[in-house]
N, C-alpha and C positions, 0 to 999 in steps of 0.2 A: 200276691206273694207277700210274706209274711217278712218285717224288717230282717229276724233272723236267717230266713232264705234269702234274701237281696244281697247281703253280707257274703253270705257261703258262698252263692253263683259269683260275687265281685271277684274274692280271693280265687275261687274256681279257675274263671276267665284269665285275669293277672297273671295267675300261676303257672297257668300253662305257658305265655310269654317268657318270665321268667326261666322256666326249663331251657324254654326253647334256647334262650340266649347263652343260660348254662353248661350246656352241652358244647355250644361253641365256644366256652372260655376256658371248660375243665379240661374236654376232650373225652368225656367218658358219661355215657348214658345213664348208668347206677349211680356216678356220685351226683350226678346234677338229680338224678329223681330223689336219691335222700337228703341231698341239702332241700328242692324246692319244697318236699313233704314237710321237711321241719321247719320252713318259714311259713307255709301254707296252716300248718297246726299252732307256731307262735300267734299267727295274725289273727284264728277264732277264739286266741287265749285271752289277749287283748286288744283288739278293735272295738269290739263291744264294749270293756273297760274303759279305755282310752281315746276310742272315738277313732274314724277313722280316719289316718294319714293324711297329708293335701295331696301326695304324688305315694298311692297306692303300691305299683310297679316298684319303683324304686324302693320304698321301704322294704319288699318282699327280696328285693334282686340285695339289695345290703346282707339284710339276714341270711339270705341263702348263700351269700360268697364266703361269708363268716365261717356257716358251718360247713363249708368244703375246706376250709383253710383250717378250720380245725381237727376234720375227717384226717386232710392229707397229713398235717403235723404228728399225728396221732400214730398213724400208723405207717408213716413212710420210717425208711429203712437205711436210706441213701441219700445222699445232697442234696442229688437231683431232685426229687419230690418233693424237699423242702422249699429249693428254688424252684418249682414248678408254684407253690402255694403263692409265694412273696409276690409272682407275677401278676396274678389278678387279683390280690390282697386291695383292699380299698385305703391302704394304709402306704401304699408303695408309691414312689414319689414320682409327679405326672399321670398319677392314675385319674381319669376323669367318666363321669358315667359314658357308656355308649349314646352316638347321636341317634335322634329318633329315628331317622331312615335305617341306621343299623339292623335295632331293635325291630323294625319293621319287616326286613328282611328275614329275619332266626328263623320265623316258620316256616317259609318258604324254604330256607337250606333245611331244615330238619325233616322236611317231607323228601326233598332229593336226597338226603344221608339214607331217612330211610328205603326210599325205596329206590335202594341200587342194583342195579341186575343181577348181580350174584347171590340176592336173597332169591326166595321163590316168591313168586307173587303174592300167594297167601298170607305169608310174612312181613312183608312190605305191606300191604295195609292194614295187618293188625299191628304191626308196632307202628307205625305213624298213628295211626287212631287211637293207640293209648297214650303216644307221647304228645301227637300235634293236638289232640281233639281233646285231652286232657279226660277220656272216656275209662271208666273202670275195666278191670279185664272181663268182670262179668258182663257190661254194658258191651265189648268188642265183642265175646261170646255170642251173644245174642244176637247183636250185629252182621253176625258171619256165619250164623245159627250155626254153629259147632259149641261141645259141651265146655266147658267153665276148665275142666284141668287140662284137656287139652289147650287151649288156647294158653294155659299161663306157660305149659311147657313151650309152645311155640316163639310166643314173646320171650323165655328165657334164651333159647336156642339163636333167635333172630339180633339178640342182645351180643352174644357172644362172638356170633361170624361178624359185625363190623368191628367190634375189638380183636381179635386175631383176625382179618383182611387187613387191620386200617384203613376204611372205609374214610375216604375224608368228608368233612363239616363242610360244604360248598352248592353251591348251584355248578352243574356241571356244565362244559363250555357248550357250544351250541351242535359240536359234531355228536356229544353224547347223549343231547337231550332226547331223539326218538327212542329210544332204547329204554327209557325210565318213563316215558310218557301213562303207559298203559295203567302203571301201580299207581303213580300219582294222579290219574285224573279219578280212579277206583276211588283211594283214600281222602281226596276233597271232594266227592261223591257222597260217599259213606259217612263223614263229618258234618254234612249238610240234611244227609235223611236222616241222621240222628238229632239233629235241632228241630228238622222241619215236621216230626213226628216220632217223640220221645219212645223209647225203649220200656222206659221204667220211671218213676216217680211222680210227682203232684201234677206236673204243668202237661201239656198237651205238647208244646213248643218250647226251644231254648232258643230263645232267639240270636243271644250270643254265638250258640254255636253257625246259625245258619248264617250269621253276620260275617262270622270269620273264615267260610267256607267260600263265600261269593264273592271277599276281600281277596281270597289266594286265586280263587279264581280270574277276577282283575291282572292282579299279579300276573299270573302263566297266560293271560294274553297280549300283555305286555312285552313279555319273554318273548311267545310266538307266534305274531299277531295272524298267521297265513293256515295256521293248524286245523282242522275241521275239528276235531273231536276238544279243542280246550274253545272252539267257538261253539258247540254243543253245548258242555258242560254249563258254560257259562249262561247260555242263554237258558238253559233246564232250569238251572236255580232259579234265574230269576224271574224265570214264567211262574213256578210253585212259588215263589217267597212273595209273590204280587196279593196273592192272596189271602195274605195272612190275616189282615185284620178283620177277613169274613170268616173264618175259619172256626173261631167259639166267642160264646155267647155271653153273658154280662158274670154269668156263673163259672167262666172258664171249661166250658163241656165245648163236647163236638160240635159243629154245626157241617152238615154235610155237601156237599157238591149241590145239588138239588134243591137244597133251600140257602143255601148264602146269596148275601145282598150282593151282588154284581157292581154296585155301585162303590162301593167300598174298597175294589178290586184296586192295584197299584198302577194306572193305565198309562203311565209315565215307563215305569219298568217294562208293561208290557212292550211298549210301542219300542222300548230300545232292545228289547229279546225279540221281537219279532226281525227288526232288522239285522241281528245277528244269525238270526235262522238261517235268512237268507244267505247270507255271507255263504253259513256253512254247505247250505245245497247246492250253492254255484262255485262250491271247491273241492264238490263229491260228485260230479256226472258222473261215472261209471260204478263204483261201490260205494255206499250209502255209509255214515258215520253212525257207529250207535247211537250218540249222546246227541248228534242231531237228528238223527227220527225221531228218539223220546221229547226232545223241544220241540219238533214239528207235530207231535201228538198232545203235547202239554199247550203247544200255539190254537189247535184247534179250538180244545176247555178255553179258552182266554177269549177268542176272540169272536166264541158263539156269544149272540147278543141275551139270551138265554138257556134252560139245562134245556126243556124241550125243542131248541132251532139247537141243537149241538149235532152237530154233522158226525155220527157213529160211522156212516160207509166208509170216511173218509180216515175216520180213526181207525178205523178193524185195519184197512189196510194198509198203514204205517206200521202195524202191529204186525201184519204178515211180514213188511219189508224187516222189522227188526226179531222177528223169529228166523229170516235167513243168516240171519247176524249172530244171533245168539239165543240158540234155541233150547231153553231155558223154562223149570215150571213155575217160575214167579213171573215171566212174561207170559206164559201160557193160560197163569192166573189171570193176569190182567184182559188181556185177549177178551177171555171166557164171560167176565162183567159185563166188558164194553157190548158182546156178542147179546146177554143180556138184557141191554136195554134197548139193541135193534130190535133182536127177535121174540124178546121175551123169555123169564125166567127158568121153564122149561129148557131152553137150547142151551141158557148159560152152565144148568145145573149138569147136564151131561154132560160138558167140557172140562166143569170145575171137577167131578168123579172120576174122569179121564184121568185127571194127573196126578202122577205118583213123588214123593220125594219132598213132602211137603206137612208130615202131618206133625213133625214141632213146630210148625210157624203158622200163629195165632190167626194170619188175615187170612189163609185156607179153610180153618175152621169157619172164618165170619163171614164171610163170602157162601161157604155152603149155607151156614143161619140162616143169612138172608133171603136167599132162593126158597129153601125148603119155608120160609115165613110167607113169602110171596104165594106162594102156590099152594099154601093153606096146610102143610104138612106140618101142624105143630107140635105133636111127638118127637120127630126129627131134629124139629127145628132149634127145640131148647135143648137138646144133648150137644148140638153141635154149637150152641150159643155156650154154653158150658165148659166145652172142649177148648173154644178161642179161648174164656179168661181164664183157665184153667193152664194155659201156656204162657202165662206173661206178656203183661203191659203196660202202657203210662194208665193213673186213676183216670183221668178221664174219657179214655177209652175203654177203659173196663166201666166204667158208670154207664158210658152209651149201650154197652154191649149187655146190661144188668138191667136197663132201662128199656130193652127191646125182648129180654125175657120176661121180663112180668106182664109184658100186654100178651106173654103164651099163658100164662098162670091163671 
């Protein structure tokens, strides 16, 4: 990563903090995202000029109370808004930054603000994911593979009902937390597969993001240490984030399941996600938790000693148990791989053909690639190698996938 990208991703990171806290000082979603936009674009005006801050955070979160305080000045109409300004002014007497635990907290309430039950679910994680995950609306687009204007209208609509609800800025007490559970463990989900394997741009991995996903995730076990599905969660991330540092190569490209060093693997993390699996199976006998089948499928990968001792019977059928769950064609994808490397590329590919609702999302197309490469169909192979990068993705998965068409060529 290039000093310039280090810089971007810092402000990136911060920024999103910043929002997050802003929102709870202003009270309103739109001014805190135009103040933090315009500390976020001071800070790449001059950082690079002037080097950057000792206490990053804070230099963003000043600048950005300024320009709320001079948003509201500007165009308020009534007292009140003026004394609404003076309150979180840095200039107001007794004013002192928020304590770190505060600021520690924002995201966490800014995922309950967002996702309160009277949004619809859809809603609730794509404005959390633009707001908490600091992700562009085209990045949530893709995300939630729905088209780019759609989602902007979504997030403007989603914007609007907690300002006329007043929705309040809070972690909700403990009778309301099952209620909000389902959109929040979605949207520190979806902020995590967006780190743990980028969308769009240079890196493969944002590691920030997957950092601050498994941090909220801590968090909401904290909250409700007895929950199956946020001991799920939590142990998911950290089965996949174990692996990171086998994940690519000295060039930053893929390195796949099959050939990453195992040695390398985070066996510290695993050994603590594996114990939390358990938690979660021994607080689901009767109906099975999605997000702990997925960790009981991701415990399998972790804890095969290698990719050929990987126990597939064992995974196909977590994969059954969570098609009762959620029966779904990106599960069904997954499925069809795993199916795959039981039976061989033949059985995968008639499953992968089987399913419908899938052809804007790029690992359907690569998934088919693959098969039809396997099984020597290479006319096929490279249309549908074509098809994936021709859908959008991070460079180094589009290099993998350009690198697996020229040995068709």
């Amino acid at each position: 990563m290039s000093t310039g990208d280090a810089l971007a991703a810092l402000v990136r990171d911060e920024g999103t903090r910043v929002l997050a806290t802003l929102i709870r000082v202003t009270g309103s979603i739109d001014l805190a995202e135009d103040a933090a936009q315009d500390a976020v674009v001071r800070a790449l005006e001059t950082w690079p000029r002037d080097g950057v801050p000792e206490n990053p955070r804070a230099w963003l979160l000043l600048t950005a109370r300024r320009r709320a305080i001079d948003v509201i000045r500007r165009e308020a109409q009534r007292a009140g808004k003026e004394r609404a300004a003076l309150m979180f002014s840095e200039q107001t007497p007794g004013w002192t930054p928020d304590p770190e635990e505060v600021v520690a907290d924002d995201l966490l309430r800014l995922v309950f603000t967002c996702c309160h039950p009277t949004l619809s679910l859809d809603a609730q994680v794509a404005l959390a994911l633009r707001t908490l995950g600091g992700l562009s609306t085209a990045e949530v687009a893709r995300g939630l593979l729905v088209p780019e204007p759609t989602m902007a209208k979504r997030l403007t609509r989603a914007k609007q009902k907690i300002a006329q609800a007043r929705i309040p800025y809070r972690v909700p007490p403990t009778e309301e937390l099952p209620a909000r559970l389902s959109g929040v463990a979605t949207t520190v989900y979806l902020v995590f597969n967006e780190g743990y394997a980028a969308t769009a741009g240079t890196d493969l991995t944002r590691v920030a993001l997957t950092a601050e996903a498994i941090r909220l995730g801590r968090l909401l076990a904290e909250l409700m240490p007895d929950e199956p599905t946020v001991l799920g969660l939590l142990a998911l991330m950290l089965l996949q984030d174990s692996r990171r540092q086998a994940r690519v190569d000295a060039n930053g490209h893929p390195v796949l399941l099959p050939d990453q060093d195992r040695t390398r693997w985070d066996r510290a993390a695993i050994a603590e996600a594996v114990e939390i699996v358990g938690r979660g199976l021994r607080r689901t006998p009767d109906r099975p938790d999605a997000y702990v089948v997925q960790a009981s499928i991701a415990a399998c990968h972790a804890l095969a000693p290698s990719y050929a001792d990987t126990n597939w019977d064992a995974i196909i059928s977590w994969y059954d148990v969570l098609l009762s769950l959620n029966d779904g064609p990106v599960v069904r994808l997954n499925r069809a791989a795993a199916i795959a490397e039981r039976d061989g590329p033949a059985a995968g590919l008639a499953l992968v053909d089987a399913i419908t609702g899938l052809d804007g999302y790029p690992w359907w197309h690569a998934t088919r690639a693959e098969l039809l490469h396997r099984l020597g169909e290479h006319d096929a192979a490279r249309i549908a190698y074509q098809q994936a990068i021709s859908r959008g993705m991070s460079e180094p998965q589009a290099h993998h996938l350009r690198r697996r068409l020229a040995e068709l060529m």
